[in-house]
C-alpha angles and dihedrals in degrees: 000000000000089000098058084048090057095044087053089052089041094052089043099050088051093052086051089052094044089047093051087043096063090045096072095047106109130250118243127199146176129209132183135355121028107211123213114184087203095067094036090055087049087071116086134200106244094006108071129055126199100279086053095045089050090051090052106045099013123234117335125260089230132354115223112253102200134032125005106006112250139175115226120202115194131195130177136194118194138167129198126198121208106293098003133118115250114275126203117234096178145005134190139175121193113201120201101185122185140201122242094275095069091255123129107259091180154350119220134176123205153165134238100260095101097060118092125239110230118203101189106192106252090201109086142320113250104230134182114263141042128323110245124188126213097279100057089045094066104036108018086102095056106119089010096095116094096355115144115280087016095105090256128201100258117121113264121258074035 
């Protein structure tokens, strides 16, 4: 009888291990773009216009705003470990670019070494104006209210 206890512990401590086990494995994901070579190699410079490009490849990820118009495909590959932030393993952008006739002018694959890493200060946002404190916050408008020149609350013509 104490065997087939200690077989039951045995097998449960293993589940429990096995269970722990797979929580530390990391999360992959991917987000954007799929891309398929095979589609991108169906688009040719000069050939194809911008309806058969979107057949091809789909709608693009982002349209260039400003200079030669260019599609942008982006896809992007993470993986997160437990109680990690996400991060990313690869990242690719496929350009498709046309001349002003709506034809493709070229094809173009990169990485994301061109774009630029922004580190925006999360302290606090300079503004125009005077630093206050908490004090002044809450009773700076005290007398203020209906004092002349305040825009206080009498009916106009009054």
């Amino acid at each position: 009888m104490q065997s087939i206890g200690r077989m039951v512990r045995m097998a449960g401590t293993a589940a429990l291990v096995v269970a722990l086990a797979g929580g530390c494995a990391s999360i992959k994901d991917h987000r954007g773009y799929l891309i398929d070579q095979a589609l991108i190699d169906s688009v040719q410079p000069g050939v194809d216009n911008k309806m058969s490009v979107e057949r091809a490849l789909g709608r693009p990820t982002f349209v260039s705003q400003f200079g030669d118009a260019a599609w942008y495909y982006v896809a992007i590959d993470t993986q997160q470990a437990p109680f990690q932030a996400p991060e990313t393993s690869r990242e690719t952008v496929l350009r498709v670019t046309f001349d002003p006739a709506g034809n493709v002018a070229n094809v173009d694959r990169r990485n994301m070494d061109k774009v630029v890493e922004i580190d925006p200060d999360g302290d606090k946002t300079p503004t125009l104006g005077r630093e206050r404190g908490l004090i002044e916050d809450i009773f700076g408008n005290i007398g203020s209210v209906g004092a002349p020149g305040a825009g206080g609350g009498g009916a106009p013509g009054s």
